[in-house]
N, C-alpha and C positions, 0 to 999 in steps of 0.2 A: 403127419410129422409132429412131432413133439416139442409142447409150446414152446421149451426153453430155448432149441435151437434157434438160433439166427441166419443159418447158411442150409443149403440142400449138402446132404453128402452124396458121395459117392462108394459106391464099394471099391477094394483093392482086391487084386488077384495075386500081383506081383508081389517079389520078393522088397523088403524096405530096407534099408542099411544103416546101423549109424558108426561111427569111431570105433566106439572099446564098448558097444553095449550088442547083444543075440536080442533080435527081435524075433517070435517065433511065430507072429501072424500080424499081417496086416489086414485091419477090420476095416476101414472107411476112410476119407477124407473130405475134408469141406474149404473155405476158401478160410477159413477161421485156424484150422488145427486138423489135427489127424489122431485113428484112435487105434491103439496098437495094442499088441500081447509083448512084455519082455519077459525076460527070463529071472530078473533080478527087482529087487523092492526099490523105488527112486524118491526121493526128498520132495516135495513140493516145493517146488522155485527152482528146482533145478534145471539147467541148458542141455541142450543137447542140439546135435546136427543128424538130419538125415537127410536120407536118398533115396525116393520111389518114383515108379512109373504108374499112372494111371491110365487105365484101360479104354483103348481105343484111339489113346495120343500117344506117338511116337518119341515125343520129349521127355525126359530126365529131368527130373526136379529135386531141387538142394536144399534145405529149409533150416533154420533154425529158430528153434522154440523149446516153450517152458513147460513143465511136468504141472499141470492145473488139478489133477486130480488120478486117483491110483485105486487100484481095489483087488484084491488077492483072490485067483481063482485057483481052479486044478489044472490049468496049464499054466499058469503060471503070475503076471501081473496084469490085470486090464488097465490103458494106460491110456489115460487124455491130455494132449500135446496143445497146447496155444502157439501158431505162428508167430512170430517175432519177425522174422523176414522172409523171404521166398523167391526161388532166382531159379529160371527154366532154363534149361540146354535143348537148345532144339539138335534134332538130330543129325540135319546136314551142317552143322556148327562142328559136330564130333565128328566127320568126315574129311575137314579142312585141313586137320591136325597132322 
């Protein structure tokens, strides 16, 4: 693991979601932040909300967090997310509705 880490990640398979931004890969997440491909160049410090599922939990997760770091590839932004907050759905909660 790479020394600067402080969290294990995990890979992401699923699709990620946020408001008004195309995410076109979700690469990993950790208990700290999540590291994704967008489609468009983002500010550092900038907010954002998303929504992913990690593999193997049937829960939904809602998170908001800040753009810490960005770097321009051939698909498009590679893009490092700090949590700010983070709020699960479990899945028989989305059932009750």
């Amino acid at each position: 693991m790479d020394e600067r880490r402080k969290y294990e990640r995990l890979n992401l398979s699923g699709k990620v979601k946020t408001t008004d931004i195309d995410v076109t890969k979700g690469i990993n997440v950790s208990v700290g932040g999540i590291r994704i491909i967008l489609d468009k160049e983002m500010a550092l410090g900038e907010k954002m909300e998303i929504e992913f599922l990690i593999p193997g939990n049937p829960n939904k997760f809602i998170a908001n967090g800040i753009v810490v770091w960005q770097k321009q590839i051939d698909e498009g932004y590679d893009t490092g997310l700090e949590f700010q907050n983070i709020k699960v759905i479990r899945k028989d909660d989305l059932k009750k509705g």
